[in-house]
C-alpha positions as CSV (number, residue, x, y, z in Angstrom):
1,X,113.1,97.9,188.6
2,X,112.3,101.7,187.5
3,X,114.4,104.3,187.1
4,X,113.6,107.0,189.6
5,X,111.5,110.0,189.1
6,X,113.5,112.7,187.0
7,X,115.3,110.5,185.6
8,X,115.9,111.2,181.3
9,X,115.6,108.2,179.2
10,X,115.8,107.6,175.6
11,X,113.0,106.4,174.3
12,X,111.5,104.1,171.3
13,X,108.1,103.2,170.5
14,X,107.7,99.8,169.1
15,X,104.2,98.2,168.1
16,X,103.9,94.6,167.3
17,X,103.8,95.6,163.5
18,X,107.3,97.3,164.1
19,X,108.8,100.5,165.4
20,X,106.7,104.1,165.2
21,X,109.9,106.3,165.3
22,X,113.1,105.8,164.0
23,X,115.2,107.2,166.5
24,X,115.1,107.1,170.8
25,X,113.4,110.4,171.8
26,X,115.2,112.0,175.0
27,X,111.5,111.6,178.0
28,X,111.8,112.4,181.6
29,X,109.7,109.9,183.8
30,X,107.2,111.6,186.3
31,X,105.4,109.3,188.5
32,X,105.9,105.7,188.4
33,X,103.7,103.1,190.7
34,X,104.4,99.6,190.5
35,X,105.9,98.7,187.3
36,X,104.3,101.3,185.5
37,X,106.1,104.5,184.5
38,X,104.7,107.9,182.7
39,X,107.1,109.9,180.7
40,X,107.0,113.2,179.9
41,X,108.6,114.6,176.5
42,X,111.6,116.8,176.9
43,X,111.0,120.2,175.3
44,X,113.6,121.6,173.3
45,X,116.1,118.9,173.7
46,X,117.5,116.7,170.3
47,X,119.9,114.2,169.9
């Protein structure tokens, strides 16, 4: 299941080679439709 719209999550980007970032990024999701999500970056906000 998603997590509703709004919602923050933290966030880490992983290819099959290995991870892009090192640390979770805070995102906000903003539409979601089946088992799909799209997040949104937070502006401003750090760990």
């Amino acid at each position: 299941m998603c997590p509703p719209i709004g919602t923050e999550v933290m966030v880490k980007f992983r290819k099959t080679i290995g991870a892009v970032n090192q640390d979770a990024v805070p995102m906000r999701v903003v539409h979601q439709l089946r088992n799909t999500i799209g997040l949104m970056f937070i502006k401003g906000k750090s760990v």
